[in-house]
N, C-alpha and C positions, 0 to 999 in steps of 0.2 A: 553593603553585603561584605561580611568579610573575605580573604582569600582562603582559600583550603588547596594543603598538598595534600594529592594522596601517593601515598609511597609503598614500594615493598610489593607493585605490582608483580606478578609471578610471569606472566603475557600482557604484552598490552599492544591491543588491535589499532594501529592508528587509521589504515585505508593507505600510508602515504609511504610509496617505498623507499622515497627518499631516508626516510626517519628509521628505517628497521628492513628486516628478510623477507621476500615473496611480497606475489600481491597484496598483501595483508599487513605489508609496512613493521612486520610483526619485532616486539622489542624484548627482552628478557630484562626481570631486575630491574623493572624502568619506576618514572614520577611522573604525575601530571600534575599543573599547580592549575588551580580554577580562580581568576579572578573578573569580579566584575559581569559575571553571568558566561564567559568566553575563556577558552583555555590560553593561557597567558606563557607556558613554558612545557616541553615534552623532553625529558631525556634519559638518561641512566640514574637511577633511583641515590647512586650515590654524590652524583651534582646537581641535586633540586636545590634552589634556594629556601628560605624561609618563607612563613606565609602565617597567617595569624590562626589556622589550626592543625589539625594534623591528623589524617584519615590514614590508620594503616590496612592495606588488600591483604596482608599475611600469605600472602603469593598468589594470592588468586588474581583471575584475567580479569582486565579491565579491557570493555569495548564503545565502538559507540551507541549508542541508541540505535534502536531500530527504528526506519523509517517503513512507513505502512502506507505503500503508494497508490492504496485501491480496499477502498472497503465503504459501505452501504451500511451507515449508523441511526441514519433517522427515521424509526418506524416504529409501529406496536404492533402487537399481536405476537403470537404463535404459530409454529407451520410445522408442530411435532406429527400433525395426525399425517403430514405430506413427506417429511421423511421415513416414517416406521412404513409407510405406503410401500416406498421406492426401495427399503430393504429388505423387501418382502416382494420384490421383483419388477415393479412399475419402472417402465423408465423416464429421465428427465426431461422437461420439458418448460419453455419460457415463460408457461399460463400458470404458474405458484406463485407468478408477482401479483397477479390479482388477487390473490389472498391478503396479500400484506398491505394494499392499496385499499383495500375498503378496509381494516382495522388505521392505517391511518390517518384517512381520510376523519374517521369517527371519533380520534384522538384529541385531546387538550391540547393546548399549547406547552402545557406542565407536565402533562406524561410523556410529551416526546423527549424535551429536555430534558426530564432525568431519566430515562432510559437512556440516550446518547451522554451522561455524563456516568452512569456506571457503567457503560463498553468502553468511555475514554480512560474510565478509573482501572478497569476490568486491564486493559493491558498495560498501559503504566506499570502495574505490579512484575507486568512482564519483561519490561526494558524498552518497550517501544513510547517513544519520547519525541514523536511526530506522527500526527493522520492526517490522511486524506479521509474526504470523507462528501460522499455525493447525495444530491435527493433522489429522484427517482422510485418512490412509493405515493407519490400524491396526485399528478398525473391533471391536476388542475394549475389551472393559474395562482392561486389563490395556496393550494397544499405544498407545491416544487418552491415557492418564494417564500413559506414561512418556515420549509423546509432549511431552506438554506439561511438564511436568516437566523435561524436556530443554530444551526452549524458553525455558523462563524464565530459563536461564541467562544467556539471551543479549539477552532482550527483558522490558520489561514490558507491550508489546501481546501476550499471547499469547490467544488463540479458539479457543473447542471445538469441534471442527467432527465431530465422532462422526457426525452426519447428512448427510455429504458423500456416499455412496450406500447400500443397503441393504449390511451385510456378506452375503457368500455364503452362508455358515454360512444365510441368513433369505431367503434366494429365494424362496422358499415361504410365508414368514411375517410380510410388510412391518410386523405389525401389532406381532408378538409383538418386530421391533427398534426399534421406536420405542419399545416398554414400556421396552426395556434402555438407548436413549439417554436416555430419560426417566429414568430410574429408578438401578440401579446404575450406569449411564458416569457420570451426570452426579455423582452423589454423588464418585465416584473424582476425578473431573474436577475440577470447581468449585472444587478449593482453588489448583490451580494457573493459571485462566483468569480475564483479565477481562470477554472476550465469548463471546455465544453467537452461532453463525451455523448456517444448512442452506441445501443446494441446494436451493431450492422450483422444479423443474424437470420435465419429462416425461423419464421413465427414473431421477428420484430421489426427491424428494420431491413429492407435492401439499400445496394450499394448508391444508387439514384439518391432516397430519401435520407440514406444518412448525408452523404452530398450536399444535400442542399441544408442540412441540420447544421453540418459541422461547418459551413461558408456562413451562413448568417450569424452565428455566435464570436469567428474570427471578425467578422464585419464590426462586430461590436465591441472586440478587443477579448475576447476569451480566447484561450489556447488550448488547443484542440486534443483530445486522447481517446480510441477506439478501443470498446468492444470487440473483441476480433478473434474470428476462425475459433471459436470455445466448440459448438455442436456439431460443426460441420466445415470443411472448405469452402471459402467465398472472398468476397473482395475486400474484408473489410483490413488485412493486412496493409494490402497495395495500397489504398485509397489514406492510411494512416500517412504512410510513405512520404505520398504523395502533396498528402497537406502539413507536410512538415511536425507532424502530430508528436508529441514529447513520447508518448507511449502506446505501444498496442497491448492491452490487454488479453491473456488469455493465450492467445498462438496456440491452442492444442492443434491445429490440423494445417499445415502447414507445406506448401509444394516447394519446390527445390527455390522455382521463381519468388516465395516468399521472402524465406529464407536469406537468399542474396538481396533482396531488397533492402532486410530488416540491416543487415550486415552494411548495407553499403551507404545508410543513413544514420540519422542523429536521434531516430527515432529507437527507444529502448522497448525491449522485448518484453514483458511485467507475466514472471507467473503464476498461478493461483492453485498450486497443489491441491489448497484446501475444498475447492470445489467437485477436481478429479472423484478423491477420496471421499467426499460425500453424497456423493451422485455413482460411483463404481464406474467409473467413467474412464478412457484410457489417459494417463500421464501426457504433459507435455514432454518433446526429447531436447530437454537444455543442453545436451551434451553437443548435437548437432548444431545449436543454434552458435555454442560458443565455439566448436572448431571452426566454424564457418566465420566470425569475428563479429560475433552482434553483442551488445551489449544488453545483458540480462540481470533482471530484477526478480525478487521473489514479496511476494505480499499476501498478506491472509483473507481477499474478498470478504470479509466478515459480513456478511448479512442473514438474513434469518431462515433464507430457505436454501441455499446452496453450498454454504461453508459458516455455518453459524462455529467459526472458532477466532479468536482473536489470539491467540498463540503463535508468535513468530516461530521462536524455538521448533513448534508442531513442523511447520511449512520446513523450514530446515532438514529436520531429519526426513521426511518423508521426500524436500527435493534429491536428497542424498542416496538414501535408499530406493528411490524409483526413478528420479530423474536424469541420472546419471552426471549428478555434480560432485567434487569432493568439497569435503567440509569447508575450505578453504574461501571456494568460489561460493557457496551458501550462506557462507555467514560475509561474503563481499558484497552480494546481490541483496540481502537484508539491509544492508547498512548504505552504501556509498551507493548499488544501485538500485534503491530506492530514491535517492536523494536525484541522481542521475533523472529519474522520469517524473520526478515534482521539478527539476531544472533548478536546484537547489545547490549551491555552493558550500553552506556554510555549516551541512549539517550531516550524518552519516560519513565523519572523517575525526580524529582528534592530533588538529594541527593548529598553531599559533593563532588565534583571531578567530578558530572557528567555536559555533555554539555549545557551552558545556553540557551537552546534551549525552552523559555518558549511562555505562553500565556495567554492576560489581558480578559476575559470576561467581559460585560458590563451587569452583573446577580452577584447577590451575590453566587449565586452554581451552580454546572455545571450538575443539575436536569435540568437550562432551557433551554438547548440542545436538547432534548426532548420536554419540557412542551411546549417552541416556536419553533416550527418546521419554517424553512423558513425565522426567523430574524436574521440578520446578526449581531450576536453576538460578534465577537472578535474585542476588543475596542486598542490591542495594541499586536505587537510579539515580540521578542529578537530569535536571531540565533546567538549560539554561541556569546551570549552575547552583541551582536547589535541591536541595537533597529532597527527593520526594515518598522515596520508598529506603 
């Protein structure tokens, strides 16, 4: 692979404030040289060394990739007739995953795979150049394992998410499916995942069953990340906390005691604008989370019934405009803290040895993330040091 400088950066986001101004490490006039799939050199554009080609930004911002620390990619169907419903006054609720559980339950092995390679394709274009990526629509032994299976082709964030609602098949029997997530799913499962996650939510899981969900999958060496507090208040914060969980998902509903929890652990805050806004559902308050010192994540839940968008940029402006972040911390929580709640080093930063997992803006700063809500801004990616878009 040959090296590529690219120079003539106009902003370039490194994450590292060592290297530049503010949290955002930010550099004017800067170069990055890419060698070997990993960035080999960061500095002021007028002392890059040579490299065997030569990519000029003509001032536009170079950032990292987007890291997309929560999204639900392996499924089929449609659940149009379930959101025109809900805009039209319905309110949400956790029973639209059985929609998407019998489509792909009924699904090929071939159509879920390229459906999950054009959502992986679908935001690449957008500068996101890492997914996670969970099952959680197949709800069998047999659907969750080739579920993830499938996933890994494409990621190696993939999360077993078998306790995303009771299967139907256990209506009746909430007790007798947590034996089977516990038990045979997760046996089937666990070669293929590196996390465990459940809905710890009213209509999904309580705090007891997620408990016992998220201890037998640490039992087996997965690393646990919560569902939490999205419909309502409940324990599923505490309980993240508690088992050292890399991320709580969601925190819409959150008590002071939350809060300080999330602040006073290693566990990151991950939130999912994208679901608020397609559900008209009330914002998380990242403003509170981050006076308080929690470290907060922004991700685009992609999945088909609650935030069918794969738009980083989207979650950006809207955490900006409602959430009470400024572009700064939006476009940190994209990048570095995303990377932060996959417990990922080497990726959502552009510093010496980490992955050239970058991104060319067609904006001199990545304020217009924000400022242009809705334009499709990223003018060029590299992944691991390929040019891909």
């Amino acid at each position: 692979m040959p090296s590529t400088l690219i120079t003539g950066i106009g902003t370039l986001v490194t994450n590292d404030p060592a290297h530049g101004t503010g949290p955002l490490g930010a550099l004017t006039d800067a170069a990055v040289v890419i060698d070997g799939g990993t960035v080999a050199w960061v500095g002021p554009a007028a002392g890059a060394p040579a490299a065997d080609e030569v990519f000029d930004a003509a001032g536009r911002a170079l950032l990292p990739g987007w890291v997309d620390s929560h999204a639900h990619l392996v499924f089929a169907g449609d659940r149009t007739a379930e959101f025109n419903a809900r805009m039209s006054g319905q309110s949400y609720s956790a029973g639209g995953i059985r929609t998407t559980v019998a489509a792909t339950r009924a699904a090929a092995d071939a159509e879920l795979d390229a459906n999950l390679a054009r959502l992986v394709r679908e935001a690449l274009r957008q500068g996101t150049t890492l997914v996670e990526c969970k099952s959680g629509y197949g709800l069998t032994v047999e659907d969750e394992s080739r579920a993830l299976r499938i996933a890994s082709s494409y990621t190696p964030e993939t999360t077993y998410l078998g306790a995303h609602v009771v299967a139907p098949e256990f209506a009746d029997d909430p007790a007798g499916y947590v034996e089977l997530v516990t038990g045979p799913m997760l046996d089937a499962c666990a070669p293929y995942a590196r996390w465990v996650d459940v809905f710890c939510e009213k209509g999904a899981f309580d705090g007891d069953q997620a408990r016992a969900i998220l201890t037998a999958g640490i039992e087996r060496g997965l690393i646990p990340r919560v569902h939490a507090n999205q419909l309502t208040y409940g324990p599923g914060v505490q309980l993240a906390v508690e088992l050292g969980a890399a991320s709580a998902d969601h925190c819409t509903h959150l008590t002071d005691e939350d809060v300080a929890a999330l602040a006073g652990s290693s566990t990151v805050a991950t939130l999912l604008p994208g679901a608020e806004f397609s559900t008209r559902a009330v914002y998380p308050d990242a403003r509170r989370l981050l006076e308080a010192g929690a470290v907060v994540a922004l991700s685009t839940d992609c999945n088909p019934g609650s935030s069918f968008t794969s738009s980083m940029a989207f979650c950006i402006a809207v955490a900006v405009r409602e959430m009470g972040m400024t572009p700064d911390e939006a476009v940190w929580a994209a990048t570095a803290g995303g990377a932060r709640a996959l417990r990922r080093t080497d990726v959502g930063t552009v510093r010496v040895g980490a992955r050239a997992d970058l991104q060319l803006l067609d904006a001199p700063s990545p304020v217009h993330l924000a400022y242009r809500p809705g334009v499709p801004l990223t003018a060029a990616v590299w992944r691991a040091g390929v040019r891909e878009v």
